[in-house]
N, CA, C and O of each residue as an XYZ file, in Angstrom:
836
protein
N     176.781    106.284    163.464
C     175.848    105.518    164.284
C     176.436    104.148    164.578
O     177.206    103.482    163.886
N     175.853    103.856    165.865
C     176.496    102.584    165.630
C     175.878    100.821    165.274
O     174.782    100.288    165.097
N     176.896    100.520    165.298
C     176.264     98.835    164.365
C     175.145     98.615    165.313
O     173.960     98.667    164.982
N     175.571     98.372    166.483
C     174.444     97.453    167.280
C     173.353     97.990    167.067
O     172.404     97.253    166.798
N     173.116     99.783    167.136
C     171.955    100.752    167.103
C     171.014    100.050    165.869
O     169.855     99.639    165.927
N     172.165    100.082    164.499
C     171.763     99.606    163.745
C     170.945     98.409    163.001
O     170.467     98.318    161.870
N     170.972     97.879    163.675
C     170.985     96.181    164.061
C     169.658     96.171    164.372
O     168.682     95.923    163.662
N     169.745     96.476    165.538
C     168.099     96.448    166.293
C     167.190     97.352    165.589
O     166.044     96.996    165.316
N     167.597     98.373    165.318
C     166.329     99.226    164.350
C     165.955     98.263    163.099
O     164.805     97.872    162.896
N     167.117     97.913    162.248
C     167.058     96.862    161.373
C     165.980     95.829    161.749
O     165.036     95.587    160.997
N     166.205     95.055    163.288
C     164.959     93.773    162.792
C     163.815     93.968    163.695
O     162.930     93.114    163.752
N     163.773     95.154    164.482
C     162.504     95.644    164.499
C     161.901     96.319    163.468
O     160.671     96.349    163.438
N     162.577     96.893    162.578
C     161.678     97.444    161.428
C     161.067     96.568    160.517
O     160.123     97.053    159.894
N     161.432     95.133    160.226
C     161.398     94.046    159.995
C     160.613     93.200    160.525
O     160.062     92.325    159.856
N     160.467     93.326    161.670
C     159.297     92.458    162.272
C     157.889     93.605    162.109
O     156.714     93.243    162.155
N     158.198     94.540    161.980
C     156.922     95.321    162.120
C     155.989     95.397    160.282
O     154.811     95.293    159.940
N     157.217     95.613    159.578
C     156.363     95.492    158.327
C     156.038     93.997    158.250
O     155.489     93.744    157.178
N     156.185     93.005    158.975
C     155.957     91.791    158.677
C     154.635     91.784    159.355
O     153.721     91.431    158.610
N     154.219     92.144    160.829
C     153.176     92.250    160.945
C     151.852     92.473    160.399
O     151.936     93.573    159.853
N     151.109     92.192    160.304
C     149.752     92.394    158.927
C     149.228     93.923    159.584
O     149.105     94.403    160.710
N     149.028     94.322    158.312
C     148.859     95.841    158.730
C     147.960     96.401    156.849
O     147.652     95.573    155.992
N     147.788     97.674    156.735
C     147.079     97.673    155.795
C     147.866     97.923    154.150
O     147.358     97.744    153.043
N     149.015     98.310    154.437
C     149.745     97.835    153.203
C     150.108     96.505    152.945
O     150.342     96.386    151.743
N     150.251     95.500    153.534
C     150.448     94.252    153.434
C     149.219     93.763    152.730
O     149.096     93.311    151.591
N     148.439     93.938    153.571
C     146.643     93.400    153.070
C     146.370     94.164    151.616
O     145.464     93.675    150.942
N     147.089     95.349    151.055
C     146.943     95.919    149.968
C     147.445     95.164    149.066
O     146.787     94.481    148.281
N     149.086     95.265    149.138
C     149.939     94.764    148.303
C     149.550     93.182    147.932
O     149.565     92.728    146.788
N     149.253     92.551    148.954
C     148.784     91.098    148.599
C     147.410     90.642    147.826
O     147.266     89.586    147.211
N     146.514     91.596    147.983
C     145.428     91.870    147.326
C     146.097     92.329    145.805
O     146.244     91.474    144.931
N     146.371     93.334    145.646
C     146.907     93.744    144.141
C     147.247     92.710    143.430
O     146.790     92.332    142.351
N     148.366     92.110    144.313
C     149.355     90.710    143.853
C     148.500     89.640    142.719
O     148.788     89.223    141.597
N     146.875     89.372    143.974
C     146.043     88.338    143.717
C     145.396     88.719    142.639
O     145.347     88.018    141.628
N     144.910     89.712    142.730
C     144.068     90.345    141.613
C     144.549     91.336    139.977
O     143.851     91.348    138.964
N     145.425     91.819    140.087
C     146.121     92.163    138.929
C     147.505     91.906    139.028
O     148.156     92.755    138.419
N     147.959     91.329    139.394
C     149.370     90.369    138.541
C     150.927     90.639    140.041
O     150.902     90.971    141.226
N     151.823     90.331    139.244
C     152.819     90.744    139.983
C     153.429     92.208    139.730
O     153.842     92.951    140.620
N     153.407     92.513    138.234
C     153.788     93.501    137.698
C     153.050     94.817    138.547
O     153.998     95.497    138.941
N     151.753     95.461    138.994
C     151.363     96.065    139.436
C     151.267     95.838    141.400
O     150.601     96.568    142.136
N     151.838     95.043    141.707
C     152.057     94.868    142.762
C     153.005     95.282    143.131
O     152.976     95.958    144.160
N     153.839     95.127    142.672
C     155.288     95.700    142.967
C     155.575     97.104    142.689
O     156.224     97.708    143.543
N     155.222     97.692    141.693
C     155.069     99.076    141.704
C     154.009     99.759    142.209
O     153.877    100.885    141.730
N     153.340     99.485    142.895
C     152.185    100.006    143.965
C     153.375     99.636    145.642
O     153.729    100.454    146.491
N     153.680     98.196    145.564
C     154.855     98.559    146.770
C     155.944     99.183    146.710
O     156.526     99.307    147.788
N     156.626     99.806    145.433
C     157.297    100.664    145.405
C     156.867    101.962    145.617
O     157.733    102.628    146.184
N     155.620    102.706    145.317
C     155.173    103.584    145.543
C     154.938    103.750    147.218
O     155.421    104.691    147.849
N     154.291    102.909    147.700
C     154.144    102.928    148.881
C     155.199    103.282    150.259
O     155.106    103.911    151.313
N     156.222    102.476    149.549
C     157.872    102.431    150.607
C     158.774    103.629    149.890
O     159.965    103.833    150.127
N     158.000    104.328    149.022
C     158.707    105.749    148.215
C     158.013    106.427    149.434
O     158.863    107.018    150.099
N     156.688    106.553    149.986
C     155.923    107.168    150.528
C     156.662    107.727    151.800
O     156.578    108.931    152.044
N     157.528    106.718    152.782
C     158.373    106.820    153.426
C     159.438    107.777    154.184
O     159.845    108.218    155.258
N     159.583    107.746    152.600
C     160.545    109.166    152.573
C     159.688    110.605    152.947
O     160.099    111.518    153.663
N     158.939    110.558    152.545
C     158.144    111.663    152.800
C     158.015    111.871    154.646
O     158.411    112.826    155.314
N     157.469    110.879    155.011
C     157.297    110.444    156.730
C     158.674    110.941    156.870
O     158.743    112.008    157.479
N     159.772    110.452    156.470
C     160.916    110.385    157.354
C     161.049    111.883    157.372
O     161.251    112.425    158.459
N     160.948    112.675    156.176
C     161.661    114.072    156.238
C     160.905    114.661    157.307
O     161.477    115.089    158.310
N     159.446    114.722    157.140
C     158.566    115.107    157.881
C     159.175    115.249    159.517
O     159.457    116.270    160.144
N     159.244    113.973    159.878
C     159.649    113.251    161.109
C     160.956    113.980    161.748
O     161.021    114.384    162.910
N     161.990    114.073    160.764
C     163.226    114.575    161.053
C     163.156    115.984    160.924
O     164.213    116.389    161.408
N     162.437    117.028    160.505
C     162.381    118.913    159.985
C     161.086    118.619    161.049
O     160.425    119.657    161.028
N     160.498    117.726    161.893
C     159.583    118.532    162.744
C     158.320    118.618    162.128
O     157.393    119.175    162.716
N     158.158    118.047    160.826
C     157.058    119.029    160.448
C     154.975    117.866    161.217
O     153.810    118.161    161.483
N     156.080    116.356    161.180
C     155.067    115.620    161.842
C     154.582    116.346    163.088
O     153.351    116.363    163.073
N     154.998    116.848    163.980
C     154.758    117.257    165.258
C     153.252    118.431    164.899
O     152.557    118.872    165.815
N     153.069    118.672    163.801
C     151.777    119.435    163.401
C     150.686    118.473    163.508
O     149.733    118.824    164.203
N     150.641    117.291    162.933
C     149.897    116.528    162.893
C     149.486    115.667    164.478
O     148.413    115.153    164.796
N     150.685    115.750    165.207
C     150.612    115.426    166.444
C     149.667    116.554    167.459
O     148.634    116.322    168.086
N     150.607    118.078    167.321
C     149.503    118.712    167.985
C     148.320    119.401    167.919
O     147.774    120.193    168.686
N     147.929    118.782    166.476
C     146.774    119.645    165.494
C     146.028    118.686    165.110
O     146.344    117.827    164.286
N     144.634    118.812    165.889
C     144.013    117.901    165.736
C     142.777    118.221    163.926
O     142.223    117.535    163.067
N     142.969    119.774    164.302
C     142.630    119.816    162.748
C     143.455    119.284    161.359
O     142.995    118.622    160.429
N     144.916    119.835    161.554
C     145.560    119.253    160.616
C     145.365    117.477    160.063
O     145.160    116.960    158.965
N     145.590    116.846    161.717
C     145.586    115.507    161.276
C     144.255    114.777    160.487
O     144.278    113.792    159.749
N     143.193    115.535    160.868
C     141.408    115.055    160.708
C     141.441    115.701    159.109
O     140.535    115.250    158.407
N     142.053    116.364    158.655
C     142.353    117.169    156.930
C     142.804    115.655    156.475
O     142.174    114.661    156.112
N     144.052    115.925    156.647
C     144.779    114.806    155.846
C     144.385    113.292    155.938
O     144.693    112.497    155.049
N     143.662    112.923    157.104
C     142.844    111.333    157.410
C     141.985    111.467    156.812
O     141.652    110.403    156.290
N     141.097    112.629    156.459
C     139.905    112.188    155.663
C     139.640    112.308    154.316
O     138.724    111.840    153.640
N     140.673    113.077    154.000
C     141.550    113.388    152.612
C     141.529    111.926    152.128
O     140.642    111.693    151.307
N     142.484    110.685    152.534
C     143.441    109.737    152.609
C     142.368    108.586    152.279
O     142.476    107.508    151.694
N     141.194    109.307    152.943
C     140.363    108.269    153.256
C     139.283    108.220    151.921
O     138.557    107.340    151.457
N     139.467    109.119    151.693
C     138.315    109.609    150.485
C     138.659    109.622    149.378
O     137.960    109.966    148.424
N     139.945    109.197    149.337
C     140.550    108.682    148.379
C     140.786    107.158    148.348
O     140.775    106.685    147.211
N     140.981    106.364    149.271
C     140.669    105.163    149.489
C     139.563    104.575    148.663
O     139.719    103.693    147.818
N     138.295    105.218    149.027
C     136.857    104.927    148.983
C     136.843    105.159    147.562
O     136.577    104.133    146.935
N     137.113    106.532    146.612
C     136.919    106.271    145.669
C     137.971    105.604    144.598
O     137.932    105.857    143.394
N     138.981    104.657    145.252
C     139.744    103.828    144.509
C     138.878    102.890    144.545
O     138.715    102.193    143.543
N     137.947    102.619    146.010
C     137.029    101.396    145.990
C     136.001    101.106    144.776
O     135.721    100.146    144.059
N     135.520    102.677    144.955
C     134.636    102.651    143.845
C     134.804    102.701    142.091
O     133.953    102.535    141.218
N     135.920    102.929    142.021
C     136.935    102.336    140.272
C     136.984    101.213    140.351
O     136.549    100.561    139.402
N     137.606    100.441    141.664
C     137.622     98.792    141.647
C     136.145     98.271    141.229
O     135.903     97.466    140.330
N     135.205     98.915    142.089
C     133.823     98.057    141.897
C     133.121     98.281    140.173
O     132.582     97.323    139.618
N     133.192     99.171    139.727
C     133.000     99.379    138.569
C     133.552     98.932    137.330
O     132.976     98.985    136.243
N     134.956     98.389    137.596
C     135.876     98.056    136.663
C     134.875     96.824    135.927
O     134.172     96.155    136.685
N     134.832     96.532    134.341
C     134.289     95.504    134.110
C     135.396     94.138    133.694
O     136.467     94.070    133.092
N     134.251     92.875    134.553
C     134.817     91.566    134.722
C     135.118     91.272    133.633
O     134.121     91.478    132.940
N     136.153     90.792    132.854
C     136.900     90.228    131.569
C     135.755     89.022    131.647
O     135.274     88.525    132.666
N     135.511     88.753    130.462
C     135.041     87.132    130.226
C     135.909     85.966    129.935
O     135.495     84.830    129.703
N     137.391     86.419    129.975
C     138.671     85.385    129.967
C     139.201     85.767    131.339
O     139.968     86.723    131.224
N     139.070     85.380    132.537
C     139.317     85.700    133.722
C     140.914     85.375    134.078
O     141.541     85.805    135.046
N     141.428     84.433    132.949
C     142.943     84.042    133.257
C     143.587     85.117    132.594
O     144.649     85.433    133.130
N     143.237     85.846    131.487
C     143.952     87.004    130.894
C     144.235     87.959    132.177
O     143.788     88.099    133.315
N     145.332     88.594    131.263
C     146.275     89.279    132.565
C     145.211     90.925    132.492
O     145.364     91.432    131.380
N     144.463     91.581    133.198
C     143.862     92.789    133.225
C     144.520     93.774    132.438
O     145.710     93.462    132.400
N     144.286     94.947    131.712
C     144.721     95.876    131.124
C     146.220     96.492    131.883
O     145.794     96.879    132.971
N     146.893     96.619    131.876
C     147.704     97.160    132.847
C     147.788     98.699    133.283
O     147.815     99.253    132.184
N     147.833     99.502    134.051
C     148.351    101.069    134.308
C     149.819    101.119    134.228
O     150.547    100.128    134.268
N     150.296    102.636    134.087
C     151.420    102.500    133.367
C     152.272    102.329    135.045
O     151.662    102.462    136.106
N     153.448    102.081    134.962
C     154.401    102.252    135.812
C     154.304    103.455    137.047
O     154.561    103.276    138.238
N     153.883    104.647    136.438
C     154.001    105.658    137.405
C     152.733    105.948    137.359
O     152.644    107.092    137.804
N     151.753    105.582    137.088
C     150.332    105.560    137.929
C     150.059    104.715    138.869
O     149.070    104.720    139.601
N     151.291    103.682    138.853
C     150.996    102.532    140.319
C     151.823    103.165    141.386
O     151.678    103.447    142.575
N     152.670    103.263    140.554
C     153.935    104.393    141.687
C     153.203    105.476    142.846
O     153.343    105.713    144.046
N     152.085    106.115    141.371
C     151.886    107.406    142.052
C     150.671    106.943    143.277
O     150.644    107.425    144.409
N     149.517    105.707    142.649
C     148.981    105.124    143.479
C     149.397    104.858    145.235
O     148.755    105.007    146.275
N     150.518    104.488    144.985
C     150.832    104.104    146.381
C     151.705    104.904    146.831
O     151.978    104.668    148.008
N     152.258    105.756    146.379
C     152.778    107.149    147.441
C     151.989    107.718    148.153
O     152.199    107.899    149.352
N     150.611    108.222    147.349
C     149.569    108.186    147.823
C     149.235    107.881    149.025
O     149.745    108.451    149.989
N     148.112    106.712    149.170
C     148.446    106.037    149.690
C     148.981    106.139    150.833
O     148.201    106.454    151.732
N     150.449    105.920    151.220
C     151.310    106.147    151.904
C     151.005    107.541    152.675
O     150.398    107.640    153.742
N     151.492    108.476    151.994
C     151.273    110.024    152.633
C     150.080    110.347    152.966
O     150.174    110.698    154.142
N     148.610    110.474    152.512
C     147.848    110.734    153.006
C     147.542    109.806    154.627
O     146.639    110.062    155.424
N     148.210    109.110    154.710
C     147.627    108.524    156.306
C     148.578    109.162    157.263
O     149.750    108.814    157.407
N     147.846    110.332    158.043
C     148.522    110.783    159.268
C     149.103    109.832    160.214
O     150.135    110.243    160.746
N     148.703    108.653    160.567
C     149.375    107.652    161.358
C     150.552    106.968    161.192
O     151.144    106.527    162.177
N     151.129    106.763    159.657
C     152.082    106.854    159.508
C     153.091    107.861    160.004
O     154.170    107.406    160.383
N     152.921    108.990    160.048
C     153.549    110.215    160.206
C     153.903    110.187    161.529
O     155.060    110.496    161.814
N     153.265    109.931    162.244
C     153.094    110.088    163.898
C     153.944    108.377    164.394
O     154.793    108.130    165.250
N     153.381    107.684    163.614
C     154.933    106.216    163.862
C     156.117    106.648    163.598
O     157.066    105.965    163.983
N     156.347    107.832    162.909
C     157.979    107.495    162.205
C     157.903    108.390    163.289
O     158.277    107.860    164.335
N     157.497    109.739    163.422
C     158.260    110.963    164.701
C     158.464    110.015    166.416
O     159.150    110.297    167.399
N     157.511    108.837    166.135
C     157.787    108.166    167.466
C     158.883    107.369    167.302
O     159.860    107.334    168.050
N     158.707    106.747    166.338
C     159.989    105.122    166.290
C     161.139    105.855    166.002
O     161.836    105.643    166.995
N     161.803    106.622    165.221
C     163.001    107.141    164.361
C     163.958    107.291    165.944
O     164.947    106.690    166.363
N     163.170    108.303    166.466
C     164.243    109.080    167.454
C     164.869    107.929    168.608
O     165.950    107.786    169.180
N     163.675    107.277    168.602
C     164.428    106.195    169.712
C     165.888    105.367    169.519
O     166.486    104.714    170.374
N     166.244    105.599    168.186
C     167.159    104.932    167.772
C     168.498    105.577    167.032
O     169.337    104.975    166.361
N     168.409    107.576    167.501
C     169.371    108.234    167.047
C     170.214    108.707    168.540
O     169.727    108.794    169.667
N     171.753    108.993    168.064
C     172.329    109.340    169.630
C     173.158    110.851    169.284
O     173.986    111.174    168.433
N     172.613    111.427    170.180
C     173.423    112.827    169.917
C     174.705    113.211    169.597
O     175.104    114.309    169.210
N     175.659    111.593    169.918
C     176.676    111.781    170.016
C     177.229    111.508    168.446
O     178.349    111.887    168.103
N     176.373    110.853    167.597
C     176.767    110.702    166.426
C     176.463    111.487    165.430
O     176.267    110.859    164.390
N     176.368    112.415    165.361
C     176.138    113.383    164.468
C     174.901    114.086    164.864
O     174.340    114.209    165.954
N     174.524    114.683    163.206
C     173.369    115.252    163.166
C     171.732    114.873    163.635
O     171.051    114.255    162.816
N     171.502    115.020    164.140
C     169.846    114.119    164.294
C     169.257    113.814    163.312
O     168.939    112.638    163.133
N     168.868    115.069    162.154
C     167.644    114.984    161.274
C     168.629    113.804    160.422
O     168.113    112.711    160.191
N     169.976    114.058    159.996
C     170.409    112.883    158.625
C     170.406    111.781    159.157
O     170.012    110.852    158.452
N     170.908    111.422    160.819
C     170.665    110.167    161.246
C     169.120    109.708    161.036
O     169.169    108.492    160.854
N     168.027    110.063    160.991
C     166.745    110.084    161.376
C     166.278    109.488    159.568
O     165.447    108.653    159.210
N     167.349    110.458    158.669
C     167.055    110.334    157.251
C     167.231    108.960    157.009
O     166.490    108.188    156.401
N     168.525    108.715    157.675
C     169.164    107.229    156.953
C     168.315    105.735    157.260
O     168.093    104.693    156.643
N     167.920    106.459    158.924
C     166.611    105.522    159.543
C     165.998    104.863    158.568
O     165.921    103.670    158.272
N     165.426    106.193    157.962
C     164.215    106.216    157.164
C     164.532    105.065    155.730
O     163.689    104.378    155.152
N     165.893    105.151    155.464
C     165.880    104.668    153.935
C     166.082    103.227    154.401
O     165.519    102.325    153.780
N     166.863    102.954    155.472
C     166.467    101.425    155.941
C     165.522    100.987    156.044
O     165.330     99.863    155.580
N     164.661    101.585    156.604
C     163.371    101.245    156.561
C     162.542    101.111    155.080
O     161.664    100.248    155.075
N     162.697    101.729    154.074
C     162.067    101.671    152.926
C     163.043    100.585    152.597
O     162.546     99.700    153.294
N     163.844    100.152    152.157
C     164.883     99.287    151.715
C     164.223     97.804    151.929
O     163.635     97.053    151.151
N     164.656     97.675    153.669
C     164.013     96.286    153.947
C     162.300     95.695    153.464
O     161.799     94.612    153.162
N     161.755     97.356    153.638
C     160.272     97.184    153.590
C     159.522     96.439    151.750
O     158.573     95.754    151.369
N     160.915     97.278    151.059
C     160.329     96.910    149.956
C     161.035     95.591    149.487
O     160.618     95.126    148.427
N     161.877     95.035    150.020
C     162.150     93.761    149.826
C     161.039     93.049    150.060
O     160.524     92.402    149.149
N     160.539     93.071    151.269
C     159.503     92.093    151.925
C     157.908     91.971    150.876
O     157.136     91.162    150.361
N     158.210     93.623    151.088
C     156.851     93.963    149.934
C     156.985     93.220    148.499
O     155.914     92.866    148.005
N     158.087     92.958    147.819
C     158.536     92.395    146.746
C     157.975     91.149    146.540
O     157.280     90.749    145.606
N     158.567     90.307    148.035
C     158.295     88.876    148.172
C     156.995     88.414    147.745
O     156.604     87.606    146.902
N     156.217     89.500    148.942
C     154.567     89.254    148.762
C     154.104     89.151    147.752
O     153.423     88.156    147.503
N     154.338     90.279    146.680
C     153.501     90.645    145.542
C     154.119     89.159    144.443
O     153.272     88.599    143.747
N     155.487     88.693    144.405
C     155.640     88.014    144.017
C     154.445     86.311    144.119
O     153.739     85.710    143.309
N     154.797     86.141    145.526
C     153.609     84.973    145.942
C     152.527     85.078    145.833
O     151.809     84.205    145.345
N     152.046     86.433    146.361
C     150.604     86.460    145.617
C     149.854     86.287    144.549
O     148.740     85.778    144.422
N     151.128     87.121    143.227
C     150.696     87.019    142.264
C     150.416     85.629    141.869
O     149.380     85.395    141.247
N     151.320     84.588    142.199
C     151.143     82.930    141.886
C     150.123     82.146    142.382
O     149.785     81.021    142.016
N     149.607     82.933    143.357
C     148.206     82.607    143.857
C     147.308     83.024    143.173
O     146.444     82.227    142.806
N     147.246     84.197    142.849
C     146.150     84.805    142.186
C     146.234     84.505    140.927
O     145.533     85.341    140.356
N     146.617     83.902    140.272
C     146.495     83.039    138.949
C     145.978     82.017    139.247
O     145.253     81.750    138.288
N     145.862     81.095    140.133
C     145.280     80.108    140.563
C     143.579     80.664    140.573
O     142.659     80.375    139.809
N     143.613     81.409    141.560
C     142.445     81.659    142.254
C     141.431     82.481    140.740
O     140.236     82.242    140.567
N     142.149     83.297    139.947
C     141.686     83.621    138.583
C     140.922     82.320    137.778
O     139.781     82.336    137.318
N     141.914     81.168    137.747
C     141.714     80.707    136.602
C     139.882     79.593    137.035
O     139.083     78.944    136.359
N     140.010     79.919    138.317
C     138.256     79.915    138.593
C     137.580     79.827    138.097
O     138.153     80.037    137.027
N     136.103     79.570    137.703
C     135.344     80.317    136.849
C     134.512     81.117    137.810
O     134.271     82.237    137.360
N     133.977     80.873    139.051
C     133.412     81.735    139.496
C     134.228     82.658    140.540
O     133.856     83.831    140.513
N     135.517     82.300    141.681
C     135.787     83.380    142.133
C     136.543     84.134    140.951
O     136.106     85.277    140.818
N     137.558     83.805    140.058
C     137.805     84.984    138.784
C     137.132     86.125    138.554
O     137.670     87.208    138.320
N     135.586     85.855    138.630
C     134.945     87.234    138.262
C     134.484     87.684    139.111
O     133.502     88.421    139.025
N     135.292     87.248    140.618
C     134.508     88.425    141.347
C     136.075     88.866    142.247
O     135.977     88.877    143.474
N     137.109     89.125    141.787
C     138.615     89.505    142.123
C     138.093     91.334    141.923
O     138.810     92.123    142.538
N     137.455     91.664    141.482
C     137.547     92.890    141.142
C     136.595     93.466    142.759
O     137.067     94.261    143.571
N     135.265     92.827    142.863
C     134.461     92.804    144.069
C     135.702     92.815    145.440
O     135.541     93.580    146.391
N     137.051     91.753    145.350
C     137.649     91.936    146.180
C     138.485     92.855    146.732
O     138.575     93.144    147.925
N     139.331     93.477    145.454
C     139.703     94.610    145.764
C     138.796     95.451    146.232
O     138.917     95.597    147.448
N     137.853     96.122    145.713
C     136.665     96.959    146.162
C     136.615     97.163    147.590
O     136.814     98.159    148.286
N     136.289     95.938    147.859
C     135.955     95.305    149.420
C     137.267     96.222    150.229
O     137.047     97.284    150.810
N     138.595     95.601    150.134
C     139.872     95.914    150.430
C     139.879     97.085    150.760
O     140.221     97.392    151.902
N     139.430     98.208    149.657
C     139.823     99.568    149.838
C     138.827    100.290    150.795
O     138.909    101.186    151.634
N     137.691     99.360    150.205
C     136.491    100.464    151.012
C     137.166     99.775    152.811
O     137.237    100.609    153.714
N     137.405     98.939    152.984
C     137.495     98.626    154.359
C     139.040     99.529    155.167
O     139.229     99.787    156.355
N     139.937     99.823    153.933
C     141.020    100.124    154.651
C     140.358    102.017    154.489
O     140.765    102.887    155.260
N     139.664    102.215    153.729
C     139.341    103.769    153.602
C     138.442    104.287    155.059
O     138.502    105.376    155.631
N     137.330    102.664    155.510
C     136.667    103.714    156.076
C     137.795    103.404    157.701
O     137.379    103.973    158.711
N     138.804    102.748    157.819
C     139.456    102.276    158.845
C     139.998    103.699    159.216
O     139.807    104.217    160.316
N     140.726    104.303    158.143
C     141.347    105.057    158.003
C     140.630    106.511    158.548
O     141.267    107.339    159.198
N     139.464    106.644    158.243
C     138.150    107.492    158.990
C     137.847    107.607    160.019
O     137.075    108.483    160.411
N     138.465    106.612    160.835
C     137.746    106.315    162.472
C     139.019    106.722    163.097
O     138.765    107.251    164.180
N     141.024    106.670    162.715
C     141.571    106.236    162.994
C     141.561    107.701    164.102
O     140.940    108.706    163.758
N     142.440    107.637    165.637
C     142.603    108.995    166.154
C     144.010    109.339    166.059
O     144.666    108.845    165.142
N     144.688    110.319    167.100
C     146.152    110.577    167.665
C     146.842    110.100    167.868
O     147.999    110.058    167.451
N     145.952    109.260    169.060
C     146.510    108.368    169.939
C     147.656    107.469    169.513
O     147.212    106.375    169.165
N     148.774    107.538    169.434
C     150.198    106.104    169.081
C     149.550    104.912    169.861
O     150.114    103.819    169.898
């Protein structure tokens, strides 16, 4: 492939995860509300998720979700209903009475698995990568689907740098905003909020690119 190709997929993929979108609004939420440590492995899970899109994207298999309006309305409301009842663990979780203590933690690969999640259940993802990938592969350089693959890992690469950053800053915020006495105990109300809003978003969402 070539550099320049490269280049431009590079800082458009870059400007786009920079755009606020609903993993951003996740990851920065996590950040604020349970630490850096679970932020970052929820954005690792998430930009793991990726991979999944890309294969999809490159074997064809997105193009189901494109011309199947049942398939896609399965997996959106799937995605979504899982959203909602992450909302509803958030809302239930009980408020610490030391609000600066760091929350119980989940292990490593329950944040992981959290945000693969996540990730894969939203058909719209699926239907961005079968649109964006190809615009930026040339017949003349090989294979399509591995060019389409490598797309893909640039894209997780840069994404989880950025994602890194966030969860990092956030988390330094959200120690602030913890050590509160009254918003502290209601960080848990926020996440809640977060999910139920990106779950029922995710409910309405259509086909349409």
């Amino acid at each position: 492939m070539e550099t320049g190709s490269l280049s431009c997929f590079l800082l458009a993929s870059m400007l786009l995860t920079l755009s606020p979108g609903p993993d951003n609004v996740y990851v920065l939420t996590v950040g604020m509300t349970r630490g850096r440590r679970e932020a970052l492995w929820t954005a690792f899970g998430m930009c793991s998720g990726v991979s999944v899109h890309t294969a999809a994207a490159a074997l064809g298999v997105s193009v189901i979700f494109y011309s199947s309006a049942l398939a896609f309305n399965a997996l959106k409301y799937l995605g979504a209903a899982y959203l909602l009842y992450l909302a509803w663990q958030a809302w239930r979780s009980p408020v610490s009475q030391d609000v600066v203590a760091q929350p119980v933690s989940r292990s490593a690969g329950a944040l992981w698995r959290r945000g693969v999640l996540m990730n894969v259940l939203n058909p719209k993802v699926s239907l961005f990568f079968l649109a964006f990938l190809p615009q930026f592969v040339s017949v003349d350089a090989g294979s399509i689907p591995w060019q389409m693959m490598l797309l893909g890992m640039i894209f997780m690469s840069q994404a989880l740098i950025q994602f890194a950053i966030l969860a990092w800053f956030s988390a330094a915020l959200g120690r602030r905003i913890l050590a509160h006495p009254v918003l502290g105990g209601k960080m848990n109300r926020l996440t809640a909020a977060v999910l139920a809003v990106l779950g029922l978003r995710l409910a309405t969402v259509t086909r349409a690119l």
